[in-house]
C-alpha positions in Angstrom: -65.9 -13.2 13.5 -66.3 -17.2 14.9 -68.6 -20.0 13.9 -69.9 -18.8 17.4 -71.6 -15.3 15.7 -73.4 -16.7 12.7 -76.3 -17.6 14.7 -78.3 -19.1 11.7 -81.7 -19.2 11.9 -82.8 -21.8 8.9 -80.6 -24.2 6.7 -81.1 -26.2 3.7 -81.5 -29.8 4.0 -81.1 -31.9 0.8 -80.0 -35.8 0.5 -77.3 -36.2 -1.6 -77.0 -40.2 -2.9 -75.6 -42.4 -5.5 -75.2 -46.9 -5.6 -70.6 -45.7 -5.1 -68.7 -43.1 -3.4 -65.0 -42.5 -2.1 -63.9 -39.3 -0.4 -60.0 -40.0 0.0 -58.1 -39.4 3.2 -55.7 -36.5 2.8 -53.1 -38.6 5.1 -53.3 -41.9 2.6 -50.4 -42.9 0.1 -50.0 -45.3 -2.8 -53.9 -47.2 -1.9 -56.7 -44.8 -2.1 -58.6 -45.0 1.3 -62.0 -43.3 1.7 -63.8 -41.7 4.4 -67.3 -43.4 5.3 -68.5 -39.7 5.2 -67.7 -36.7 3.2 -65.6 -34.0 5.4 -66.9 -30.2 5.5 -63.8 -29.8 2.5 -65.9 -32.4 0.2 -69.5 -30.4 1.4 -67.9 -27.2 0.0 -66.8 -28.2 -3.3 -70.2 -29.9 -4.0 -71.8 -26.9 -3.3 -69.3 -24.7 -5.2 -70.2 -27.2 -8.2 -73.2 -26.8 -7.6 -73.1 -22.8 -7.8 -70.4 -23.0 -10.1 -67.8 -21.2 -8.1 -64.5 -21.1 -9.4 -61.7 -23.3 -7.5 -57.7 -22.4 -8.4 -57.4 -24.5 -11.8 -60.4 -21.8 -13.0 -59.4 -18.8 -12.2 -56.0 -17.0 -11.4 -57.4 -14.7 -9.1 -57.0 -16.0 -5.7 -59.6 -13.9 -3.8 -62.1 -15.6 -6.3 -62.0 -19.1 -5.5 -64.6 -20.3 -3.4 -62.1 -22.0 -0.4 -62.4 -19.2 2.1 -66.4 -18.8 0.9 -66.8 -21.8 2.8 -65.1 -20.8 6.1 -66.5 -21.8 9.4 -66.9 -18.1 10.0 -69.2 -17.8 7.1 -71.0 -21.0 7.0 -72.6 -23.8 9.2 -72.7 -27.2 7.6 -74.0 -30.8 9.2 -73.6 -33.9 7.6 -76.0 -37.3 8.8 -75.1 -40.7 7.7 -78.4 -42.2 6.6 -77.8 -45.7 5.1 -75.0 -48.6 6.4 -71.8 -48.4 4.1 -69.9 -51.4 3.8 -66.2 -51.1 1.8 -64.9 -52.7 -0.8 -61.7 -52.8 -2.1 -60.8 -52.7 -6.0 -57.9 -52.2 -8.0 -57.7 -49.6 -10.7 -55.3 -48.7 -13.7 -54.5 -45.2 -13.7 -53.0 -43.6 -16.7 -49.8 -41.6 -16.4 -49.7 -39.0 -18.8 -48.0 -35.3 -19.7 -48.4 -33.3 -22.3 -45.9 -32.6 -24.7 -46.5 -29.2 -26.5 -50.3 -30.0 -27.9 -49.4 -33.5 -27.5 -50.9 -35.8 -24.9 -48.6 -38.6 -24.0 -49.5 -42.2 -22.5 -47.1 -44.0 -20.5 -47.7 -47.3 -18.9 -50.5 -47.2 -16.5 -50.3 -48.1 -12.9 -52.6 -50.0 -10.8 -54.0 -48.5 -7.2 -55.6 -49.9 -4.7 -58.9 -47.8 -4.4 -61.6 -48.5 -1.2 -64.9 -48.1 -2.6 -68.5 -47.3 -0.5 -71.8 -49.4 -1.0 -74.8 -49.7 0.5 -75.5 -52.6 2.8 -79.3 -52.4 2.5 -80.3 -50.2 0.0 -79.8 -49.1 -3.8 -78.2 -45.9 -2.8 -76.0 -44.6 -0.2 -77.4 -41.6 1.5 -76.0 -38.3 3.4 -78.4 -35.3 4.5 -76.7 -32.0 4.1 -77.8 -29.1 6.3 -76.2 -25.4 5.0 -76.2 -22.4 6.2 -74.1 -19.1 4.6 -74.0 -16.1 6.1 -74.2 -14.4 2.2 -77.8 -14.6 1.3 -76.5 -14.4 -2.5 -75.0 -18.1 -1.9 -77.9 -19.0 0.2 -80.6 -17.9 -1.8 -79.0 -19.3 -5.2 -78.3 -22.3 -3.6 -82.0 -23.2 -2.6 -83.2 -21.6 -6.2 -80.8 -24.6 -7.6 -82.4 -27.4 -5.3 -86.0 -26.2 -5.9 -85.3 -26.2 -9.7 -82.9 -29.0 -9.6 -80.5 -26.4 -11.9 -77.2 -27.1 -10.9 -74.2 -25.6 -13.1 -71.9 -28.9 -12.6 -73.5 -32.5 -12.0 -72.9 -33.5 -8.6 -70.8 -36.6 -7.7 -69.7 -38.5 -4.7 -66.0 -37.9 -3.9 -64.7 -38.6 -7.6 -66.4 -37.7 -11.2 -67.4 -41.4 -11.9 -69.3 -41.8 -9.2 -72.0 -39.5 -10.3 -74.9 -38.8 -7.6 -78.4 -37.3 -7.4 -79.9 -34.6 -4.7 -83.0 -34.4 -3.2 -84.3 -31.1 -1.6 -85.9 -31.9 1.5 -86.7 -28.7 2.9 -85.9 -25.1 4.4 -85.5 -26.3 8.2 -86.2 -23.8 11.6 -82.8 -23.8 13.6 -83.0 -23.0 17.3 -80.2 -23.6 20.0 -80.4 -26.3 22.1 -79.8 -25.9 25.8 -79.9 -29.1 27.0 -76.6 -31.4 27.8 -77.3 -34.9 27.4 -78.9 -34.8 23.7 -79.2 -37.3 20.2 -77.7 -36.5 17.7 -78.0 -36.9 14.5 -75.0 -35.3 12.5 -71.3 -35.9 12.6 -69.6 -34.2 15.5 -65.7 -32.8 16.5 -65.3 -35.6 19.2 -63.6 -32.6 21.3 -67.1 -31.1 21.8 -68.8 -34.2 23.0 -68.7 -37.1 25.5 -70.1 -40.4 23.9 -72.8 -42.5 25.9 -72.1 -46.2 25.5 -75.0 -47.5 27.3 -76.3 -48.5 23.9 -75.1 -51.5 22.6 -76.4 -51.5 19.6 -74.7 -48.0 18.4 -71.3 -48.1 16.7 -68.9 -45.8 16.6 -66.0 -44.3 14.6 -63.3 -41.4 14.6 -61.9 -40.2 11.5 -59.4 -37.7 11.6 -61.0 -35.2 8.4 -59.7 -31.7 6.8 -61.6 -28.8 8.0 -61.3 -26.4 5.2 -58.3 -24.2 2.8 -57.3 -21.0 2.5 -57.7 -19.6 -0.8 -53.5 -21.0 -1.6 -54.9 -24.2 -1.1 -53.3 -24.3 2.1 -54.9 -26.4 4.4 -56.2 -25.4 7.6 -55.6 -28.1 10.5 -57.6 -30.9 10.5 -59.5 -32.3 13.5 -61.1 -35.7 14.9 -65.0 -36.3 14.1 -67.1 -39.1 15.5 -70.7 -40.6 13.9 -72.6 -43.7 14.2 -71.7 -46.2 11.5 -75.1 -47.6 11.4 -76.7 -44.5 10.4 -78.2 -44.6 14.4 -78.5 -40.9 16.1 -75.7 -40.8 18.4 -76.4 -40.5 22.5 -73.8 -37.6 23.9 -73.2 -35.5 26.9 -72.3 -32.3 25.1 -68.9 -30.3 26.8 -69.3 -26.6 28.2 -69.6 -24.1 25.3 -71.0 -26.5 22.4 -73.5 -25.1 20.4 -76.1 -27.2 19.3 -79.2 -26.7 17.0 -82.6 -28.0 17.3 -83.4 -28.1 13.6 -87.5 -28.6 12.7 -88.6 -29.1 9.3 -91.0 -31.5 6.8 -90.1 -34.8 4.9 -93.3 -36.7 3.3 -95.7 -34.6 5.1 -94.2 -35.6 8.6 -92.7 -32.7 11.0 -89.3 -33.5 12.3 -87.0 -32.4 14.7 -83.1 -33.5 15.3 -79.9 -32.1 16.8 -77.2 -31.1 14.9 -73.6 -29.5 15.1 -71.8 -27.5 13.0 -68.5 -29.3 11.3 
């Protein structure tokens, strides 16, 4: 089965935020560099956390962690950019260490260059998260945990000191989108879209981002994505078989409706 059959007809939308985070690109070497969103990999393991699914350090069945769970096949995840990010560079000491028997050992530590997120303009940077799964055990435990804001781990944004807070927004109505030229408001594969520059005032960026692992923990190929830095919708022409979503829901009391595309 493709991404192409799940044909979802609601998602979960929840804002996941917090004043730091860094979610570290898989192709970067001795200084830490950070995505200015969180790939469909990072999605995955927050929600795992979340659910409390086991990854490969919690379980030694393989066909138990949560990797393949997360598939495009079996679930449809969006990710907006709500806030502007600025970066920020800081060097940290990391410990070497290796244990010994019982015994933890210290060595000397080393320092690494590690780009940090903030917010420009606000307290907190922001992301909106919009999941589907195809399991309605996953789904429906998923939007028990945001309505009772019961999660089994804490979330955190891209590493455990950078601890983050979610928001559940709503259970939004998808519907797909026939028209071409479209905003958008959700990270995209740049292959399934044709940018509009006629906008000066949007800004944008390609990352090259994991996609996903199969349950070895080997990864699956990566691909290009494109967003607005600004936190802007984005103005595309989208290419022949793209599937985009309408997506309506409520925030505050106000209806809304944006575009989105599956990662």
């Amino acid at each position: 089965m493709s991404s192409n059959d799940l044909n979802p007809e609601k998602v979960l939308i929840f804002d996941i935020k917090g004043p730091m985070a860094h979610f570290r690109k898989f192709y970067t070497n001795s200084s830490s560099l950070s995505y200015l969103v969180p790939p469909k990999t990072v999605v995955a393991g927050l929600i795992a956390g979340l659910l409390g699914l086991p990854s490969e350090r919690h379980t030694k069945d393989k066909e138990e962690t949560y990797y393949e769970k997360f598939s495009s096949d079996k679930c449809f995840v969006a990710v907006s950019l709500r806030t502007k990010i600025r970066r920020m560079m800081q060097t940290v000491n990391y410990k070497y260490t290796k244990t010994d028997g019982k015994k933890i050992l210290f060595n000397q530590p080393t320092q690494i260059p590690l780009e940090i997120l903030i917010p420009e303009d606000f307290d907190n940077i922001k992301y909106r998260i919009y999941f589907y799964h195809n399991y309605k055990g996953i789904y429906c435990e998923l939007k028990e945990r945001l309505d009772d804001q019961r999660f089994v781990y804490p979330p955190y944004m891209g590493l455990t000191e950078f601890l983050a807070s979610i928001d559940y927004i709503d259970e939004g109505n998808l519907s797909k989108s026939f028209e071409q030229k479209i905003d958008l408001n959700c990270v995209s594969k740049l292959k399934e879209v044709e940018l509009d520059f006629s906008d000066n005032n949007l800004q944008y960026i390609t990352e090259k981002m994991p996609t996903g692992f199969l349950n070895d923990r080997t990864p699956k190929k990566p691909e290009e994505y494109v967003f607005e830095v600004k936190g802007n919708t984005m103005r595309v022409n989208l290419k022949d078989e793209t599937i985009c979503y309408s997506v309506s829901y409520i925030e505050n009391g106000r209806k809304l409706t944006e575009n989105i595309l599956s990662m």
